[in-house]
MARMAR-514544 format. One record per residue (C-alpha): residue number from 1; residue in one letter; chain; x, y, z. Coordinates in Angstrom, 1 decimal, padded with zeros to 4 digits. Layout:
- NUM/A/A/X/Y/Z
...
This chain:
- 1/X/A/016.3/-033.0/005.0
- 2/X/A/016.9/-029.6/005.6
- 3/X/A/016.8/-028.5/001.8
- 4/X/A/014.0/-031.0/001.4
- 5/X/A/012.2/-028.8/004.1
- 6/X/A/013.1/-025.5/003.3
- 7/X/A/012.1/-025.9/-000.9
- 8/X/A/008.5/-027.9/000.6
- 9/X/A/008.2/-024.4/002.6
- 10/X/A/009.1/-022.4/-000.5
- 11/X/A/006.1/-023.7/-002.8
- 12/X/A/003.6/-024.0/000.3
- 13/X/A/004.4/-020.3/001.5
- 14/X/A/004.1/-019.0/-002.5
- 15/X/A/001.1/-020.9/-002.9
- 16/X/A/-000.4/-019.3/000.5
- 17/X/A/000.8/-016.0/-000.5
- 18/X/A/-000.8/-016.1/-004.0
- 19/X/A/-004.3/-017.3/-003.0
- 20/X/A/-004.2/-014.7/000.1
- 21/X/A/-002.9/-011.2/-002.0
- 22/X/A/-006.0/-012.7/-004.5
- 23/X/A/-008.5/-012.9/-001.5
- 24/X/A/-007.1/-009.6/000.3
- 25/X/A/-007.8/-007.0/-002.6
- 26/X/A/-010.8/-008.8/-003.2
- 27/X/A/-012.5/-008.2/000.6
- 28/X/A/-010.7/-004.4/000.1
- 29/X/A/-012.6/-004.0/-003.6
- 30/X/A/-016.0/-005.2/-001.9
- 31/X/A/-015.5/-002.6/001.2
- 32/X/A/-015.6/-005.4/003.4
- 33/X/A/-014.9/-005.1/007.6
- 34/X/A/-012.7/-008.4/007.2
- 35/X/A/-010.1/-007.2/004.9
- 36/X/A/-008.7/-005.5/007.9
- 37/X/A/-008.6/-008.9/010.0
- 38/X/A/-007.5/-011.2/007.1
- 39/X/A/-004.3/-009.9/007.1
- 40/X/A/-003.9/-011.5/010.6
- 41/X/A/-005.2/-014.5/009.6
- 42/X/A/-002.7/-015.1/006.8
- 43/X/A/000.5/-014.1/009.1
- 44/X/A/-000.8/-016.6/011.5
- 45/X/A/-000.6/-019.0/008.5
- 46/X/A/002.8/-018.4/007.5
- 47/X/A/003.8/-018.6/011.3
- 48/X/A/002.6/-022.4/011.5
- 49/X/A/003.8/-023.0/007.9
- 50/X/A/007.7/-021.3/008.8
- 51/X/A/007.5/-022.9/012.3
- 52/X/A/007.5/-019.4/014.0
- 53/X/A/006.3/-020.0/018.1
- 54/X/A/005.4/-016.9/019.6
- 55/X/A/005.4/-016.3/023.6
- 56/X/A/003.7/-013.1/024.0
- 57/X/A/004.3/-011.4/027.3
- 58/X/A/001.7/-009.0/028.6
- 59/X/A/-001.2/-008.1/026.6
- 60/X/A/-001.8/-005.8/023.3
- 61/X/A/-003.9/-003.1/024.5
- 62/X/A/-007.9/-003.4/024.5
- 63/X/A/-008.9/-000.1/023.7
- 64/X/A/-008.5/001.9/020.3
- 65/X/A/-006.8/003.9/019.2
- 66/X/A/-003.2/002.4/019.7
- 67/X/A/-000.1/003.0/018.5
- 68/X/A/002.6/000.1/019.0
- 69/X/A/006.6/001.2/019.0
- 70/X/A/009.0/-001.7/018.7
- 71/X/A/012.4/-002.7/017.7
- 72/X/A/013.5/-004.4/014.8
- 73/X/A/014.9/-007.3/014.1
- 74/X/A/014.2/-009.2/010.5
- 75/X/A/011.3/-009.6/008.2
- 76/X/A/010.4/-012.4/010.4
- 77/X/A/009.0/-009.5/012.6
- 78/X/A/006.2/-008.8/010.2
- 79/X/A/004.3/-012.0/010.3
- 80/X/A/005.0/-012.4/014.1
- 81/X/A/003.7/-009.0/015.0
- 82/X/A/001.3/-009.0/012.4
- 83/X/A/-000.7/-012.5/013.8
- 84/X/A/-001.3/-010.9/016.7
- 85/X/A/-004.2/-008.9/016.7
- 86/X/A/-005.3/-006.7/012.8
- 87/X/A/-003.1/-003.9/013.0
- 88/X/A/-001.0/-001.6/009.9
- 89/X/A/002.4/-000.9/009.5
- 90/X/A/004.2/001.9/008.7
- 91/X/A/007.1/001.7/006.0
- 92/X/A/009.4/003.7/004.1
- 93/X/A/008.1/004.4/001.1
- 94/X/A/010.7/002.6/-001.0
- 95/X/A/009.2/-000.8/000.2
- 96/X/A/006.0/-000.5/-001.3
- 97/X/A/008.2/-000.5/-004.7
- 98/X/A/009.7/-003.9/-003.7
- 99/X/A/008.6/-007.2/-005.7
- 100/X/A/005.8/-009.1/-003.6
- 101/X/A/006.8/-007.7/-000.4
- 102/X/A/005.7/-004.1/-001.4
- 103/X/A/002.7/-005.9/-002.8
- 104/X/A/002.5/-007.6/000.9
- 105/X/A/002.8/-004.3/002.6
- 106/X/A/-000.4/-002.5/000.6
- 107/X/A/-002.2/-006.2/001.7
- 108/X/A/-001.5/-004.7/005.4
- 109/X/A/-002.3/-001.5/004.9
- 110/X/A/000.7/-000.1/005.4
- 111/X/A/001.6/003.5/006.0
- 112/X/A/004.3/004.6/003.9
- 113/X/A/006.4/007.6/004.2
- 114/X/A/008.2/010.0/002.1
- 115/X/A/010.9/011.5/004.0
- 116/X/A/010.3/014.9/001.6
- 117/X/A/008.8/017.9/003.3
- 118/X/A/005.5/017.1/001.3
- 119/X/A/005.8/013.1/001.8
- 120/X/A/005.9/013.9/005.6
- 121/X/A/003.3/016.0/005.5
- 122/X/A/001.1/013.6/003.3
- 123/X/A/002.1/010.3/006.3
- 124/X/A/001.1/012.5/009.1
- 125/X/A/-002.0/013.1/007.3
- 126/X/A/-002.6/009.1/006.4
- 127/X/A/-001.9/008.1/010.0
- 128/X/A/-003.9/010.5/011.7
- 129/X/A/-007.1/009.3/009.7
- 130/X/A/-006.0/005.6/010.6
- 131/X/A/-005.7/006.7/014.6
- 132/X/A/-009.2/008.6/014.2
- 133/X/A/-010.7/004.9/012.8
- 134/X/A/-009.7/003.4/015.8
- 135/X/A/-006.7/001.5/014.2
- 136/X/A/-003.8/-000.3/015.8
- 137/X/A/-000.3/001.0/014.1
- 138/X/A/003.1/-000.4/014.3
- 139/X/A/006.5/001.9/014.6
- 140/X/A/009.6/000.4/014.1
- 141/X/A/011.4/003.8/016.2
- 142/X/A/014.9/002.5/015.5
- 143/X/A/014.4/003.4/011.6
- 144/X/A/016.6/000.2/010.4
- 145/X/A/017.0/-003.4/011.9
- 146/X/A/019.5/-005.0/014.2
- 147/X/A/021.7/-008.0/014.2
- 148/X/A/019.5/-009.2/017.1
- 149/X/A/021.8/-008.4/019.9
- 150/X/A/020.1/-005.3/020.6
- 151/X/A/018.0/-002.3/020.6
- 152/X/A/019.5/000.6/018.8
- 153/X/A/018.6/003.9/019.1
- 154/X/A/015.2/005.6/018.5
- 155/X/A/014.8/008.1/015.9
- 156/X/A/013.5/011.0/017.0
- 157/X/A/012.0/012.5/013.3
- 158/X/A/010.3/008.5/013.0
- 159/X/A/008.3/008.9/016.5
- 160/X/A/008.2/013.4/015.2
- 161/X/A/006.1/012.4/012.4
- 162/X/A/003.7/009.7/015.0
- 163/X/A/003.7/012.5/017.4
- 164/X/A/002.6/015.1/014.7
- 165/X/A/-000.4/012.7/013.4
- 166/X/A/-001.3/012.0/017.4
- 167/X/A/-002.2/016.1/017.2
- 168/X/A/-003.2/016.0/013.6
- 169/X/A/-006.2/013.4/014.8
- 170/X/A/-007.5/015.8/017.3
- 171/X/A/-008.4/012.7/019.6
- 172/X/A/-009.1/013.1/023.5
- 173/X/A/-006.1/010.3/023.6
- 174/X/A/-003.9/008.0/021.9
- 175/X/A/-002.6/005.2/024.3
- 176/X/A/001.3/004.6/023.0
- 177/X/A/002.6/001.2/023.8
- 178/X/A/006.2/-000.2/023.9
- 179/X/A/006.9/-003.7/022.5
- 180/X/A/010.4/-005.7/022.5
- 181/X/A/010.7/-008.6/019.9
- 182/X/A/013.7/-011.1/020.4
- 183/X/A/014.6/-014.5/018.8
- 184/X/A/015.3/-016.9/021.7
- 185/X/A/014.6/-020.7/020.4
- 186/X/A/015.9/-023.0/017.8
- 187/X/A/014.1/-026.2/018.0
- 188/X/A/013.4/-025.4/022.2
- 189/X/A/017.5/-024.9/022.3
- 190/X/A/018.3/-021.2/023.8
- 191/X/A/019.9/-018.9/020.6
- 192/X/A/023.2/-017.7/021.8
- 193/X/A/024.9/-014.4/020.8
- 194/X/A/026.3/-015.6/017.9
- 195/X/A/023.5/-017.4/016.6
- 196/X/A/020.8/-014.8/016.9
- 197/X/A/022.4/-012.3/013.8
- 198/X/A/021.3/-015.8/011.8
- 199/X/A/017.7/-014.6/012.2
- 200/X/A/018.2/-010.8/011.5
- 201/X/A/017.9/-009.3/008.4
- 202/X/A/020.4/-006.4/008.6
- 203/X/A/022.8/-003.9/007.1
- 204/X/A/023.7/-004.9/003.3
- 205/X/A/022.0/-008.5/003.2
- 206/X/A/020.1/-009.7/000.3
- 207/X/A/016.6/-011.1/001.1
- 208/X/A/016.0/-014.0/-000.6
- 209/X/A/019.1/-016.0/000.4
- 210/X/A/018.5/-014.8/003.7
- 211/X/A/014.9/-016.2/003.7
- 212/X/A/016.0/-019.6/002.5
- 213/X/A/018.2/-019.6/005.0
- 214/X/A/016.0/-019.3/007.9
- 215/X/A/013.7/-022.0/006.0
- 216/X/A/016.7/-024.6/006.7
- 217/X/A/016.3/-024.0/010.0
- 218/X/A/013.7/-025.3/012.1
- 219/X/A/011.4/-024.4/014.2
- 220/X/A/012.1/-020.8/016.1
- 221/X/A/010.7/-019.4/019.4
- 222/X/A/010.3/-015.7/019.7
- 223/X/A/009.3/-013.4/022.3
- 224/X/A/006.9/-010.7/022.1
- 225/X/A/007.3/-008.5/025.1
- 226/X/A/004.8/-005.4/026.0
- 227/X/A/005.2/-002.5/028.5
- 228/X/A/002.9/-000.6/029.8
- 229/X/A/000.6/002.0/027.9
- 230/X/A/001.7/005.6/028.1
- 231/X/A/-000.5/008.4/026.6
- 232/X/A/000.7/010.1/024.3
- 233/X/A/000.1/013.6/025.7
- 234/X/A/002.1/012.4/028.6
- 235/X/A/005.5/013.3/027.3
- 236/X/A/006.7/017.1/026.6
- 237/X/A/008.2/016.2/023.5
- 238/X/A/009.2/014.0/020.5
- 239/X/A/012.4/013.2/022.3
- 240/X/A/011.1/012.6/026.0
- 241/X/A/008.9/010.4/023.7
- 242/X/A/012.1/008.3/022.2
- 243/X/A/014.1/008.6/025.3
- 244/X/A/010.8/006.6/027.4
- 245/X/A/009.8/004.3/025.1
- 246/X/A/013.7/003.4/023.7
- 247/X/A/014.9/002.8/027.7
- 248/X/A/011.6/000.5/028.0
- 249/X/A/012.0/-001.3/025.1
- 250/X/A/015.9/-001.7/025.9
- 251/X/A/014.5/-003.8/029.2
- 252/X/A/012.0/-005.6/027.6
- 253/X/A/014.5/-007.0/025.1
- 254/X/A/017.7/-007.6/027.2
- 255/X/A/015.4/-009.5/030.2
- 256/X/A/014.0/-011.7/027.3
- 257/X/A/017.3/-012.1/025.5
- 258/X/A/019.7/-012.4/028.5
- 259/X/A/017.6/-012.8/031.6
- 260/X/A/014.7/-013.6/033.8
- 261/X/A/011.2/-011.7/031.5
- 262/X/A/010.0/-009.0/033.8
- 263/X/A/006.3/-009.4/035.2
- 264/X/A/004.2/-007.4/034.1
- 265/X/A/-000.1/-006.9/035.2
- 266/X/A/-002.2/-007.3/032.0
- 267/X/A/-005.9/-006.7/031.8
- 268/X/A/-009.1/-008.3/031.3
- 269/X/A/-008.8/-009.3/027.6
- 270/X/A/-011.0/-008.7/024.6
- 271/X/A/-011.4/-011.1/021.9
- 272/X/A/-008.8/-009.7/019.8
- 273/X/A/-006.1/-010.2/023.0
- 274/X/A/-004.2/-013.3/023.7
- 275/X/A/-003.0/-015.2/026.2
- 276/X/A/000.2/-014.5/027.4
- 277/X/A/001.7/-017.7/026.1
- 278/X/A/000.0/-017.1/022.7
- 279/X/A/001.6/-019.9/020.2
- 280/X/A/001.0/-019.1/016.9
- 281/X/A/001.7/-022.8/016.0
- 282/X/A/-001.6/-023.9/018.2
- 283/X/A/-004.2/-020.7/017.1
């Protein structure tokens, strides 16, 4: 059943994928507003289609701009991160010359970045004129994923070149909030240890095997943790920066993963904010 599952998954996840990249470019071409919410829409798909139940834990903050550090985990991340609310990424530039998922990346929006003098320059630049549209990005600080287990440590040049672009914009203020993502459920049974590198994409593993695998799987529950908004002119430097939002996102992930979620007070919310126990099964 499990093969039977994962290759039913396989041809209703290309099929999605197909008709969305056609209907993506298509509001971009036409200067729509919705081509920056449909991508939200179609992660919210594959979500339901893969099984992928999201408990988000605080709330995404209201006000624009916002720029979102997390940890990461697998390519899972992307669709649960990206149903949440329309938002970008930003990538190394070597993904947007990957088959279909590079495609996928340019159908968020993605910032990509050269890690060349001139590429840097060239990111700072891009993500600046996101922040001053009143955009929401996503920074993956640790520069690689993890096996799951836990947070590694932030990259200071990663959160140089988001602090660079925060000055580039020339905004009154750029809220910067943490986020923790952990895998915690497999069919509502708790993910130990050695079960959670399963869902992580890591070190020297090929995708596609890796993505069939996690189709043969089930239905997974993953926690979506957020910390309270900093601004970004609140720390003196790129490494206060890491060193705050790293030790924040290191709690967030070890009380989902390993104990009792911290409480956090959320906000009023807009209509692009959730509930805290937003499942992306049920939107």
């Amino acid at each position: 059943m499990t093969v039977l599952r994962a290759l039913v998954l396989v041809i209703s996840l290309t099929l999605v994928t197909a008709v969305g990249i056609v209907i993506q470019f298509a509001l971009a071409g036409l200067g729509l507003p919705a081509a920056r919410s449909f991508p939200m829409r179609y992660h919210r798909t594959v979500c339901r289609l893969i099984g992928l139940r999201i408990d988000l834990r605080g709330a995404i903050r209201e006000a624009r701009p916002l720029l979102i550090v997390s940890n990461h985990v697998s390519w899972l991340d992307i669709p649960v991160i990206g149903s949440l609310v329309p938002l970008s990424f930003v990538a190394k530039q070597e993904v947007a010359r990957w088959p279909v998922f590079g495609l996928l990346a340019r159908m968020q929006r993605s910032v990509f970045i050269d890690r060349s003098r001139r590429g840097t320059h060239e990111a700072n630049h891009a993500l600046a004129q996101r922040l001053m549209a009143g955009e929401v990005i996503v920074l993956f600080a640790e520069g690689t994923s993890s096996d799951g287990n836990r947070v590694l440590p932030f990259k200071t040049p990663i959160l140089g070149a988001a602090e660079r672009a925060v000055r580039e914009s020339h905004l009154a203020e750029v809220a910067v909030q943490p986020m923790a993502i952990a895998y915690t459920r497999r069919h509502g049974l708790p993910i130990d240890r050695a079960g959670r590198p399963s869902y992580a994409w890591y070190g020297e593993m090929d995708l596609l095997p890796h993505i069939w695998g996690v189709l043969t799987h089930g239905p997974i529950d993953v926690s979506v943790a957020l910390g309270p908004v900093h601004p970004a002119t609140e720390f003196a430097d790129r490494k206060a920066l890491a060193r705050a939002l790293e030790a924040e996102v290191r709690r967030m992930f070890t009380a989902e993963v390993y104990g009792t979620p911290p409480r956090t007070e959320t906000k009023a919310r807009g209509k692009e904010d959730l509930a805290p126990a937003y499942r992306a099964g049920r939107a």
